[in-house]
C-alpha positions as CSV (number, residue, x, y, z in Angstrom):
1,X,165.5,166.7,73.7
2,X,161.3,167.1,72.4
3,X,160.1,169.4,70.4
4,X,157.3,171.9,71.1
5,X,154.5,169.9,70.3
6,X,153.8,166.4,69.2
7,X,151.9,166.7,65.4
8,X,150.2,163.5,67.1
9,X,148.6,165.1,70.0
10,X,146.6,167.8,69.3
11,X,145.5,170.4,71.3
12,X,141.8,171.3,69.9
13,X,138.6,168.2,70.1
14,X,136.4,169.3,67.5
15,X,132.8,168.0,68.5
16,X,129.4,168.1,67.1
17,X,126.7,168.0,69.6
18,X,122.8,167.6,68.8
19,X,120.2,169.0,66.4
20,X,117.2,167.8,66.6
21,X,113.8,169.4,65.8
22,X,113.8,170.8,69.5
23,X,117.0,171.5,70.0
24,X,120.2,173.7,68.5
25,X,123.4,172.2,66.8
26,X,126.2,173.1,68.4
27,X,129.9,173.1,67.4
28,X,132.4,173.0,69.8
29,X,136.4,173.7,69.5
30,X,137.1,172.3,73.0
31,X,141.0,173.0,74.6
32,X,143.0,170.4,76.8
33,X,141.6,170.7,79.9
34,X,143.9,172.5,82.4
35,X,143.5,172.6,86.4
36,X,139.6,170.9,85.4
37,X,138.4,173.6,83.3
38,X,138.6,173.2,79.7
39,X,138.0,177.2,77.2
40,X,135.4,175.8,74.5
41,X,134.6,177.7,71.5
42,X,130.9,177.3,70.4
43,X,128.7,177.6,67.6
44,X,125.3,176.8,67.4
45,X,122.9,176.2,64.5
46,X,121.4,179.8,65.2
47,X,124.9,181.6,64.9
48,X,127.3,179.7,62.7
49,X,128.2,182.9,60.9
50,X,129.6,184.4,64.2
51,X,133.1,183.9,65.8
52,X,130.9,182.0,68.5
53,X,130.9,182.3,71.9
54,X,134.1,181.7,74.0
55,X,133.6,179.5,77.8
56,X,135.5,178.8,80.3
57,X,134.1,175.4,81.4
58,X,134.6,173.1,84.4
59,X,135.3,169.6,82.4
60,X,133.1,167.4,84.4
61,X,130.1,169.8,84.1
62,X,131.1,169.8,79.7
63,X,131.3,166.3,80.2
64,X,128.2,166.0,81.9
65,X,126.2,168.2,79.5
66,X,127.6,165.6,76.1
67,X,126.8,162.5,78.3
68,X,123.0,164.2,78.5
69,X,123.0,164.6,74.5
70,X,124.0,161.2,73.9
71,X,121.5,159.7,76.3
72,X,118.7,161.5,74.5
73,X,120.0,159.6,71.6
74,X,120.9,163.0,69.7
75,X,123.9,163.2,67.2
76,X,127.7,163.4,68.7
77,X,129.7,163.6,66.1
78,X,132.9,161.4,68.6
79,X,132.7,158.2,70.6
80,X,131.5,159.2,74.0
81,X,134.5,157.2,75.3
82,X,136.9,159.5,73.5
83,X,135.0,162.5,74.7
84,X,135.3,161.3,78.6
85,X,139.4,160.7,78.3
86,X,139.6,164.3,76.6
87,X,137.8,165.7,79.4
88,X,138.3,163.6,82.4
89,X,142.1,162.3,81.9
């Protein structure tokens, strides 16, 4: 018999993305992906004292926009290769 849900798998990736002195920091509280589209709650630098904006996102398009961050060589606050298994399986 399992339980609910495993304490060791959570269901939330917390991520900081960029800031740089051209573009926003963004904070996203990113779901498991289900069916390729993962809901991502965002902040950004301009509007941390909102509830932020809710998205429904494909994951490979998400995925896609991090990979362009950490090729710029702007702050991610996870190791890309964690990022790509959260998203892409």
């Amino acid at each position: 018999m399992s339980g609910p849900l495993a304490f060791d798998e959570p269901e939330f990736l917390t991520l900081r993305v960029g800031g740089s002195p051209t573009t926003v920091e963004r904070l996203m509280l990113i779901g498991r992906p289900r069916n390729g589209i993962v809901r991502v709650r965002q902040w950004t630098s301009n509007s941390w004292n909102t509830e932020g904006e809710v998205l429904d996102v494909a994951a490979p398009a998400l995925m896609a926009d991090i990979q362009r961050v950490y090729d710029a060589r702007e702050p991610v606050s996870e190791e890309i290769y964690g990022i790509r298994r959260w998203l892409l399986g």
